[in-house]
N, C-alpha and C positions, 0 to 999 in steps of 0.2 A: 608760623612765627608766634600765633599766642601760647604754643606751647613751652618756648622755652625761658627759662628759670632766670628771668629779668622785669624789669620795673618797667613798663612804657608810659613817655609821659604823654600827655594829655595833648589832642583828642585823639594821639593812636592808641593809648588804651581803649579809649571806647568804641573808635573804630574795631581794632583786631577782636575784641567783643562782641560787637555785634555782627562779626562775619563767623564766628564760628557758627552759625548756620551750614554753611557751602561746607564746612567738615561733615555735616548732617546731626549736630547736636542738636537733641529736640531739646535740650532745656529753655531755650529761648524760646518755643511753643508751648513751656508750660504744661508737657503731657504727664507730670505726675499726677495732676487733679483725677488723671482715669489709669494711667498705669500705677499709680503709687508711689510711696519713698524712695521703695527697693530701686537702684540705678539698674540693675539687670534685664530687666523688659524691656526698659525705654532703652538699652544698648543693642542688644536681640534685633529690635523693630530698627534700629541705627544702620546696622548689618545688612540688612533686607531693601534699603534703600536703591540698591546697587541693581543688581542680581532683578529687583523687580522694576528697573526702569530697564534692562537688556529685554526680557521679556514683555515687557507695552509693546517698545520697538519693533522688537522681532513680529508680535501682532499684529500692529499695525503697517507693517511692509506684506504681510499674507494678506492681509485686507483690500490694502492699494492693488495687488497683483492679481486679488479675483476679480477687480471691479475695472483692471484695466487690460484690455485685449494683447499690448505690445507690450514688450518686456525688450531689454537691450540686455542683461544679466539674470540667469536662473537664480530661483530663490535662496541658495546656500550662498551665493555670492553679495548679493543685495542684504542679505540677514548680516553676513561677518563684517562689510566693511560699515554698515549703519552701525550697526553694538560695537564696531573700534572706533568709530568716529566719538558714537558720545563716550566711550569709557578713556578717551581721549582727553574727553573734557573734565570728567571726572578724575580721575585716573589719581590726581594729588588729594582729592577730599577724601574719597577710599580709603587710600595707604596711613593715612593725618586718624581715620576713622578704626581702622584696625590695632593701630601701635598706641591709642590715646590708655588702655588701661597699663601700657610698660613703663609710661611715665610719668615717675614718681618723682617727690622730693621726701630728705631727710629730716629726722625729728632728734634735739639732744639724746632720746631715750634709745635710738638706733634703731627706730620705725620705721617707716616709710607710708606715705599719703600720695594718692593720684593727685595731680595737679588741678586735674576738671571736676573732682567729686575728694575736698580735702578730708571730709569723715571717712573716708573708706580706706583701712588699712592695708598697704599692699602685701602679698606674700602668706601671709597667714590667714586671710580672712577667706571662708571661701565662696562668697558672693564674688570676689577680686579672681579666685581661680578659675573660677568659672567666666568669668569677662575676658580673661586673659584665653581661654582653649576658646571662647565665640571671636575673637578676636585672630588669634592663628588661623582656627580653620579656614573664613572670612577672605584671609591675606592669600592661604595657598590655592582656594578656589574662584575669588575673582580677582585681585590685584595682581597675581604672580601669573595665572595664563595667559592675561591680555599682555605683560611685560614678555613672556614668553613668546606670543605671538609675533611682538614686535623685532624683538630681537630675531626672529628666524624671517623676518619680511626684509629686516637689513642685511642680513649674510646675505641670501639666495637672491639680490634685489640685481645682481650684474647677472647672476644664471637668469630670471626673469626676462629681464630685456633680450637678450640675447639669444633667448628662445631653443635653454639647452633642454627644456621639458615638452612634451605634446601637449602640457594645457598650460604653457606658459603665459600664453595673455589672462588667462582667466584667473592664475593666482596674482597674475599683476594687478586685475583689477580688483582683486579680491580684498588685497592688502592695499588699495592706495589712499588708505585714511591712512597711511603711515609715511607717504613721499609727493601725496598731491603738492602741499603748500614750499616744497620747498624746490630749490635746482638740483638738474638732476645729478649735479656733481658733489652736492652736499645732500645726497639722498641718507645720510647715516644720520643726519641729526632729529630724524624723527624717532631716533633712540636716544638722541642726547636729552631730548626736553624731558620724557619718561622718568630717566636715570635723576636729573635735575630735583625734579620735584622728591621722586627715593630721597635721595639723599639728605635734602632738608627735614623730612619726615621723621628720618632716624636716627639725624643726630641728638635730640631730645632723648633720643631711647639709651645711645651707648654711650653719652656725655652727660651721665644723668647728676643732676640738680649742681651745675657750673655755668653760672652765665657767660661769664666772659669767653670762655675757651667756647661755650657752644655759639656766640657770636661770632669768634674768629671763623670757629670752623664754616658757618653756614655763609659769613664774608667773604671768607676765603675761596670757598664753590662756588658762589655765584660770578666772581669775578673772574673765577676759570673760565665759566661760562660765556663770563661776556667778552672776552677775548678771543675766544673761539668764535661765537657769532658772528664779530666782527670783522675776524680776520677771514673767515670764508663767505662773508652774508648770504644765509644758507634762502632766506626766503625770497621769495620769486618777485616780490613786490616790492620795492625799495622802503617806501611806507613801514610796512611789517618790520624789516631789518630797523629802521630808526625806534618803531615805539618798542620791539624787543630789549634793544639797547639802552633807551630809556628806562624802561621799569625797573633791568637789573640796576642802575645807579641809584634810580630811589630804592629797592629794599636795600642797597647798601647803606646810605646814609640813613634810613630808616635805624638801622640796626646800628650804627653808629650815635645815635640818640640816644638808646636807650644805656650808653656805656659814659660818655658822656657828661661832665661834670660832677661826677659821685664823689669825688675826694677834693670838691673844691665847696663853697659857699653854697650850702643848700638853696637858701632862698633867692640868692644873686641870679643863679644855673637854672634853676628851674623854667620860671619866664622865659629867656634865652630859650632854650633849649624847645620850650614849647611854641614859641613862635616859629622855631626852626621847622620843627615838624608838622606844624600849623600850613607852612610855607609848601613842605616836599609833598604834604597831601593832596593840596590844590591842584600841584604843577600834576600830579600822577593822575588827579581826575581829568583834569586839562588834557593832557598825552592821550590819554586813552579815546576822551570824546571827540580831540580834534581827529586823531586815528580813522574813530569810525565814520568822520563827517566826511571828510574827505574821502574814504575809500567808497562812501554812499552816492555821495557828487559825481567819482569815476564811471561808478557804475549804470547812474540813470543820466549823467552830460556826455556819456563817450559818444566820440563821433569818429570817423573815418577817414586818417590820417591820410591816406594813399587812392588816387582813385581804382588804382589795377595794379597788380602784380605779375611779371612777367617772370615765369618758370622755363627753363632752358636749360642744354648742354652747352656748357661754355667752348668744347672743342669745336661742336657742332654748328652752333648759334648766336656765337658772343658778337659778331656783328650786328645780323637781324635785330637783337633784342635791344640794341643799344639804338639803333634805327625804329623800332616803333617805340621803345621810349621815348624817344625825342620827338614824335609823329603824335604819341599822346598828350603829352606835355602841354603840346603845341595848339592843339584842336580844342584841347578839353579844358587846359588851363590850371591843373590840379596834378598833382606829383603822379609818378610812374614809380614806382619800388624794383630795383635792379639790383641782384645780390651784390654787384661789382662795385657797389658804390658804400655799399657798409659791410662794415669789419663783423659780424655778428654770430655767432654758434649757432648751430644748428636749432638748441631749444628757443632761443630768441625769436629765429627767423620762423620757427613753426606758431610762437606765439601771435607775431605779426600779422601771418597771413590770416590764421584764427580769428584777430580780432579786429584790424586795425583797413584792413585792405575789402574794397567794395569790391571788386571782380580780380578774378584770377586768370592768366592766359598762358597757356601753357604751348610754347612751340614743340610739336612734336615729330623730332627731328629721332634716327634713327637709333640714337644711344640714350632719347632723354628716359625713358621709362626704367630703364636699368639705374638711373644714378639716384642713390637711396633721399639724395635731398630734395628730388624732383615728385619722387612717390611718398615720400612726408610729404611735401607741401599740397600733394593732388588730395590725400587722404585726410587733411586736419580741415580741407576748403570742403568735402563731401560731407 
C-alpha cells in the first residue's frame, strides 16, 4: 500500500513507512553508509533476501535430519514444504520487492521518477535498467515458481487425495503448506491469498501514478476477497475466518482515508480523518493480538471435551454403541462422543477425535474396518 500514488494521513504514513521494511528496503537500515548512493547494490542485496532465507532453511532441515534418527518425510519433502511455508509468508514482500523499480510517477517535463528513490530517472537511466532486468529475473526465479508450484498443488489437490498417482500421499504432503490451514472444501483458496497479495502488488505498476482509480482498484479486490472468504470461511479455525475478515475492512477503510476529504476543508478533514485512522489502527493491532492471545490460550488450556469416542458400523453396531454410550456416561460421568448424535463431516469428526477425545473404542464388528470413516478415525487416534 505505500506504493501507491496517494497521500496517507497521519500515523498511517508513518506507519506504512516504517513497514517498508517486510518489502525488504534496506533504506530504513541505512546501508548506503557501506554500499553507497548508487540505489543498485542496496537493490541486488534487496533481491537476495529471498532465495538466501530458502537456502538457511533448506540447511537447517539437512542439519535437523542428520542429527535426528527418525524422519516421517524424506528430505525433498520436508525441504519443499518448509521453503513454501516461509515463501508463503513472504511471498507479498517478494512480489512488492521485484515491481518496486516499475513504479513510477510523472514529471511536467514527461519524465518519470521511482516512487522509493524520487532522483532516479525511469527508462532512460541505466542504473533504472538495470534494477528493472535484477528485478524481472528476481520475479521469474523466485516469486513466479513458488506461484507456479501453488497453482499446480491446487489443480492436482482432488487427484491427490484420491490417490490417482503411486506417490500420491507424498505430493500431498509435499504441498500441504498450501491446504493445511484451510477446509478441505475450500482447499483452492491457498491460491486465492497468493493471487490476493499479486494483485495489490501490481496494480501500482499498470495504474501508474493515479491514486484514486489504484484505490478503487485495490478496494475493489480486496472486497472480492472478502466476500469470498466469507461466503465459504475457508479456514479451519473460526478465529482465523473472523480476523481474516477483519483486516480486509480495515485496509478498506484504511484506503478509504486516504481519498477522503481532499475537495473539502483542508484543515477541518485532516484532524477527522486522522483520528479516524488513529482509531482503524488501534482496532487492527487490537484484532490481530486478540487473534493470537486467544489462539495461544487454545492451544496451552485445551482440554478434552469427550471422555471416549465410540467408532462403529452403524448397520452392524448402532445399538451396542449407543448402549455403552450410555454405560459410559453413566460410570464415568463425562460425555461419550456418538457420530448419531452430531450432524458433522467427515473433516470435523477426524478433527475431534484428533484432539478433543481421550480414548477411542472401536467396536469391531464385521464391516467396521471396510467403512472409510472408521479407518479415518482409527488412523488420526494412531
Amino acid at each position: 500500500f505505500n506504493q501507491i500514488s496517494t497521500e496517507w494521513p497521519e500515523p498511517l504514513k508513518s506507519v506504512t513507512g516504517g513497514m517498508a521494511l517486510m518489502s525488504f528496503d534496506l533504506k530504513l537500515l541505512q546501508v548506503e553508509c557501506n554500499l553507497g548512493s548508487n540505489p543498485l547494490p542496496s537493490y541486488f542485496c534487496q533481491q537476495l533476501i529471498a532465495p538466501a532465507s530458502v537456502v538457511l532453511l533448506v540447511l537447517g532441515v539437512w542439519i535437523k535430519r542428520r542429527y535426528r534418527t527418525q524422519h516421517v518425510d524424506d528430505f525433498l519433502v520436508e525441504s519443499v514444504n518448509s521453503s513454501g511455508t516461509l515463501m508463503k509468508v513472504m511471498f507479498m514482500s517478494v512480489v512488492s520487492s521485484c515491481v518496486l523499480p516499475l513504479i513510477c510517477y510523472g514529471h511536467p517535463n514527461g519524465q518519470f521518477s521511482m516512487i522509493s528513490s524520487p532522483d532516479m530517472i525511469c527508462y532512460t537511466n541505466s542504473t533504472h535498467i538495470s534494477m528493472m532486468v535484477i528485478g524481472i529475473v528476481a520475479f521469474m526465479c523466485v516469486a513466479l515458481p513458488f506461484w507456479s508450484a501453488v497453482v499446480y498443488a491446487s489443480i492436482f489437490y482432488p487427484r491427490f487425495v484420491s490417490g490417482a498417482y503411486s506417490d500420491s500421499g507424498r505430493r500431498l504432503r509435499m504441498f500441504r503448506f498450501v491446504f493445511l490451514k484451510y477446509q478441505p472444501s475450500a482447499y483452492f483458496y491457498g491460491c486465492v491469498v497468493p493471487m490476493r497479495s499479486l494483485v495489490i502488488c501490481l496494480v501500482p505498476v499498470v495504474v501508474r501514478d493515479n491514486g484514486p482509480v489504484q484505490v478503487i482498484l485495490v478496494g475493489c479486490f480486496v472486497l472480492c476477497c472478502f466476500a469470498l472468504q466469507q461466503n465459504i470461511q475457508p479456514w479451519r479455525v473460526r478465529i482465523a475466518n473472523l480476523t481474516d475478515g477483519g483486516l480486509s475492512i480495515c485496509l478498506v477503510m484504511m484506503l478509504l482515508c486516504t481519498q477522503v476529504g481532499k475537495n473539502s476543508d483542508p484543515g477541518a478533514s485532516t484532524a477527522a480523518i486522522g483520528a479516524v485512522a488513529t482509531l482503524l489502527l488501534v482496532f487492527l493491532v487490537l484484532l490481530v493480538c486478540i487473534a493470537y492471545i486467544i489462539s495461544l490460550h487454545a492451544y496451552f488450556r485445551r482440554s478434552l471435551t469427550y471422555h471416549s469416542f465410540i467408532s462403529h458400523h452403524k448397520v452392524d453396531a448402532a445399538a451396542q454403541a449407543r448402549y455403552l454410550q450410555l454405560s459410559i456416561q453413566g460410570r464415568v460421568g463425562r460425555r461419550a462422543f456418538l457420530d448419531s448424535d452430531h450432524a458433522l463431516n467427515l473433516d470435523v469428526r477426524l478433527n475431534v477425535v484428533s484432539s478433543q477425545v481421550g480414548t477411542v473404542i472401536v467396536l469391531l464388528t464385521s464391516n467396521a474396518l471396510r467403512r472409510p470413516w472408521c479407518a479415518g478415525e482409527i488412523v488420526v487416534t494412531h
